[in-house]
Legacy VTK file of the C-alpha trace (Angstrom):
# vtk DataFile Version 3.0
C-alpha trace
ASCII
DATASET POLYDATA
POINTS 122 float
-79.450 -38.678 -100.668
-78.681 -42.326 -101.670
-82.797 -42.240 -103.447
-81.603 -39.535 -105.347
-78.238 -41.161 -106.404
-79.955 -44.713 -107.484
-82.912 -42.241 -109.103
-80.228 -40.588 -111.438
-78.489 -43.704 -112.134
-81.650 -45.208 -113.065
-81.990 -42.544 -115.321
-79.426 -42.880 -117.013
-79.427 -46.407 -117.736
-82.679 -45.819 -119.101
-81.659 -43.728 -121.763
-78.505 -45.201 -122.431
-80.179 -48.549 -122.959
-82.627 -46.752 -125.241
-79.793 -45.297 -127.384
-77.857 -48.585 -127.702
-81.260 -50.057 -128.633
-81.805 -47.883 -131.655
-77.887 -47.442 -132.546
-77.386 -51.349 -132.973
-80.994 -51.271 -134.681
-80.089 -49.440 -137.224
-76.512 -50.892 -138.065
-78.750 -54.434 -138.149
-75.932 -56.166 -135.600
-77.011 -59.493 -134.876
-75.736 -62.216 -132.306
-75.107 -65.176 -133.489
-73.603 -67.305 -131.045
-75.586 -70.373 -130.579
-75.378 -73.776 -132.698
-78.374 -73.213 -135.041
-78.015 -69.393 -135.246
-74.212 -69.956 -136.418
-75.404 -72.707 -138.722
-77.674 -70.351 -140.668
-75.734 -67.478 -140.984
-72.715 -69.402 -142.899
-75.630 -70.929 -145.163
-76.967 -67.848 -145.327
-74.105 -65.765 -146.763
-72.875 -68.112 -149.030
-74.216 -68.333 -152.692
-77.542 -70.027 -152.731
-78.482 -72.939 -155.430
-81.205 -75.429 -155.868
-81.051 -78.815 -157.109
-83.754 -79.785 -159.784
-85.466 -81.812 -157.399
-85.836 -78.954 -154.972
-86.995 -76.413 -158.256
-89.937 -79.065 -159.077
-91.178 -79.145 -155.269
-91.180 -75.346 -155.180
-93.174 -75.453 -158.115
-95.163 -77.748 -157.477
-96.057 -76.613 -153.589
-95.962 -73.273 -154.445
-92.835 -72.605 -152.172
-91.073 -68.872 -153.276
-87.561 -68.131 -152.351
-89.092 -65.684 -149.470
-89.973 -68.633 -148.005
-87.181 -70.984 -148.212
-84.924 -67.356 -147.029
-87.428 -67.454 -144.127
-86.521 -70.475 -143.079
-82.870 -69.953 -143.295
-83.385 -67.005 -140.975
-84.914 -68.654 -138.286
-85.468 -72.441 -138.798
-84.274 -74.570 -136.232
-81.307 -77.053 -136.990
-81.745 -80.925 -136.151
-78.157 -81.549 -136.288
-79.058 -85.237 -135.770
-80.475 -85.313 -139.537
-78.074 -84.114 -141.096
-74.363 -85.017 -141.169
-72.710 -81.699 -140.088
-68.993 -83.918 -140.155
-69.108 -84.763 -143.513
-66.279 -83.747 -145.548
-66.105 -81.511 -147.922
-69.627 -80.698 -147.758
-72.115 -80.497 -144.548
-75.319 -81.490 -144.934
-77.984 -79.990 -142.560
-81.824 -80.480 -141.762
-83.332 -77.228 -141.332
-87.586 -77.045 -140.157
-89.149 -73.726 -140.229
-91.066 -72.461 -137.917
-94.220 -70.987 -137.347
-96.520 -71.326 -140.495
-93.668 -72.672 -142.234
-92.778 -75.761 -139.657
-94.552 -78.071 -142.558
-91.215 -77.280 -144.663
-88.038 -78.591 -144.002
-84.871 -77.955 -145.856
-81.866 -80.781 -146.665
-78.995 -78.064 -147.099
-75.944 -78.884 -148.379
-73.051 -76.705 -146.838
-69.729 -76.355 -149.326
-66.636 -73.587 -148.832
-68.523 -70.909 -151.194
-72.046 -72.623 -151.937
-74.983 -73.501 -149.866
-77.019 -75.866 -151.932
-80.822 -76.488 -151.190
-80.281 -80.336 -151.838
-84.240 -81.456 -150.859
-87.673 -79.640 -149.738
-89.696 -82.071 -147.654
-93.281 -81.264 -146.982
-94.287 -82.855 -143.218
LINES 1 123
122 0 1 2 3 4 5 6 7 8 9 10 11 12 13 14 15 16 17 18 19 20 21 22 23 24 25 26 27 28 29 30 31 32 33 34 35 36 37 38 39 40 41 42 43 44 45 46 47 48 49 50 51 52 53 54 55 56 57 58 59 60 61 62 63 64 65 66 67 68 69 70 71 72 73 74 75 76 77 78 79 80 81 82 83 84 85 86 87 88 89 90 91 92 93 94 95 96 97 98 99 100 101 102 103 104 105 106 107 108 109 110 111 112 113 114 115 116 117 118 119 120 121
């Protein structure tokens, strides 16, 4: 009898994981709750703009704005880079990752802006 009980209730947290899985798939939830993954998202959803000096290394590296959005998604912060503190405007150090980790970002954080300050090629 108790096989049979866990049996069901295995079951059924089967398919209600599976459910969950494609309900918050589709509504494109995500968690944000560490550091870096916080970090992004406010640069994220604020207005993007480039300085000059970060327009003439895209050109001149061939860097698109898929790229640079790239590593906004999933770069990692180095908060020790950066000045997070600063007042009015944060600056952060973002590296990408992957086949991007040669690109690193000098962000400049501001109420409604998010200003790619710097592109550094490593």
């Amino acid at each position: 009898m108790l096989i049979k009980r866990i049996g069901y209730y295995l079951i059924g947290l089967s398919l209600g994981s599976i459910g969950v899985y494609f309900f918050w798939q589709k509504k494109q939830a995500t968690f944000d709750y560490g550091p870096d993954a916080r970090t992004l998202k406010t640069i994220r959803i604020r207005e993007r703009l480039f300085s000059d000096d970060a327009k003439n290394t895209m050109e001149n590296f061939d860097i698109d704005t898929l790229k640079i959005s790239t590593i906004l998604y999933n770069g990692d912060v180095d908060f020790s880079k950066g000045n997070p503190r600063q007042k009015p405007c944060a600056d952060y150090y973002i590296t990408g990752k992957k086949e991007l980790e040669k690109i690193s970002l000098l962000v400049k954080r501001c109420d409604s802006t998010a200003t790619i300050e710097k592109i550094i090629m490593n």
